[in-house]
Structure formats: structure tokens, C-alpha cells
N, C-alpha and C positions, 0 to 999 in steps of 0.2 A: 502287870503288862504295861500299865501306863507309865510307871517309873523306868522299866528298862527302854522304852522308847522316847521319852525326855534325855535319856543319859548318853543315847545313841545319837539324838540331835545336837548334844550339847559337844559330844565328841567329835562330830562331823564340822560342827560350827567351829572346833577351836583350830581344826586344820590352817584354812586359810589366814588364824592370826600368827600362827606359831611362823606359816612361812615368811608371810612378809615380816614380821619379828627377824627372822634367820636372814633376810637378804638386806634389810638397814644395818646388822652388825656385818655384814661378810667387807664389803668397803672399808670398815676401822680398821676391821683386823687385819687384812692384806697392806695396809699402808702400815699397822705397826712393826711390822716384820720388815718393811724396806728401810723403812725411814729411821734408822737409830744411828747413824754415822754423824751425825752432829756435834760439835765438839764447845757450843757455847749456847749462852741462852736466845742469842736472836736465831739460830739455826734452828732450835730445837720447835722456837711459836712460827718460823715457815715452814717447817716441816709438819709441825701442827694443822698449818690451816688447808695445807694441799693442795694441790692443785683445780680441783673440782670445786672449791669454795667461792660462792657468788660476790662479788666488791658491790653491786649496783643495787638498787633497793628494788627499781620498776626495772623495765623489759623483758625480753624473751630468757634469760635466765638470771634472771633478779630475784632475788631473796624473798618477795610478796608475791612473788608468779608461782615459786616452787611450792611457797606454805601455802597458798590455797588450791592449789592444783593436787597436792597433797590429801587434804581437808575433802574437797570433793570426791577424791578418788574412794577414799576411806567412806565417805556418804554412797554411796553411789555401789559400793561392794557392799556392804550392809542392806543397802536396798534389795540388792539384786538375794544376798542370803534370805533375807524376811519372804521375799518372795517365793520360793522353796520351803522355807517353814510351812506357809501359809496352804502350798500345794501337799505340803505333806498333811498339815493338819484338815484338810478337805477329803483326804483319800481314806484317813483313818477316822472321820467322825464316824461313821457305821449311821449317816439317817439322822442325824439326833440334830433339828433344827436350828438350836441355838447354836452347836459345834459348830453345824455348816454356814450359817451367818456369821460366826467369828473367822471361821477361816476365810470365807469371801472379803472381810472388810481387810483383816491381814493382807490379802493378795493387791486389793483397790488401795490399801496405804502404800504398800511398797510399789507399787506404779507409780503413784504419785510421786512418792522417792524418789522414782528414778529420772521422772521428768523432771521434776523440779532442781536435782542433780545437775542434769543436761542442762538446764537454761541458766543455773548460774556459772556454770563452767563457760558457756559462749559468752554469756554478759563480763565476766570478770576478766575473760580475754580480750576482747572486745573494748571494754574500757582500759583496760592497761596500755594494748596497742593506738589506742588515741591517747592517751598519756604520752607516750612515749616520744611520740613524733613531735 
């Protein structure tokens, strides 16, 4: 019983990676099917870098905005999944004290996650836009 309901979380849990997995490549591959009319090698590396490719290192779409706005989003959906685990595994301790103190601290971790998520995402924005100015 317990293995079929690990296998059913583990299958639930891969959802969300498989999609965002599927919408990071869908962008490649739509530009690789435009972009092949290039007839030399400096066409082929602007054709390469795209148009959607950041030049700036700080600001509002700078190259260190994206990778940690990234970074926390991925923190922050992890949280929010643990969170769920944790509601799952409180629904199915059946009574058993120790189950239901592991799944409480599961649910108090991933809170914590999510706050801590939220406050580096305002601080690292927050510091960037006083960088930038």
C-alpha cells in the first residue's frame, strides 16, 4: 500500500518538472526552424543568440535578474510541492504520532520555503533596482 502511494507521489511530482522541462525547449526549437537562412558564419552566431538574448549583466532584463528570478521560482515551486506532500502525508498517517509530527514539520519546512523564497526574491530585486540606477 505504501509503495503504490510513494509511486503515485513520485508520479504526481514529476508533472510539474516534465512541464517546465517542455516550455525551456519549446523557444529553441521554434527559432530553430526559422532561423536556418544564413549563408555565413557571422549570420549563423546572430542567428544563434536571438533576439530574446539579454547583453546587460544587472537590470530589469539582465542576465543575473533572469538566473535568480529563475532559481527562486524553482525554490519556491518545490516549496509550494513539499507543501502537498506534507498535507498528503498528515492525511494518510492513520493516528501514528510520529507520522503526524513528520508531516507537520514537512508542512512548517515548506512554509518556511516559501517565505524565505518571497523575501529573497523582493531583496534581490530590490538590490538590483538600486544597482542599476
Amino acid at each position: 500500500m505504501t509503495s503504490k502511494i510513494n509511486k503515485m507521489i513520485t508520479a504526481l511530482l514529476m508533472v510539474p518538472v516534465l512541464a517546465f522541462g517542455m516550455t525551456m525547449l519549446a523557444p529553441s526549437m521554434a527559432l530553430a526552424k526559422t532561423c536556418d537562412n544564413g549563408t555565413t558564419v557571422a549570420d549563423g552566431a546572430d542567428c544563434a543568440q536571438g533576439t530574446d538574448t539579454p547583453t546587460e549583466l544587472f537590470g530589469e532584463n539582465g542576465v543575473f535578474t533572469k538566473i535568480i528570478n529563475a532559481a527562486l521560482f524553482l525554490i519556491g515551486a518545490i516549496s509550494v510541492l513539499m507543501l502537498i506532500y506534507g498535507g498528503i502525508r498528515y492525511t494518510i498517517s492513520g493516528g501514528d504520532s510520529k507520522a503526524v509530527t513528520d508531516a507537520k514539520n514537512t508542512i512548517m519546512y515548506a512554509i518556511i520555503g516559501i517565505i524565505v523564497a518571497l523575501m529573497a526574491y523582493a531583496i534581490v530585486n530590490f538590490v538590483i533596482g538600486q544597482l542599476v540606477k
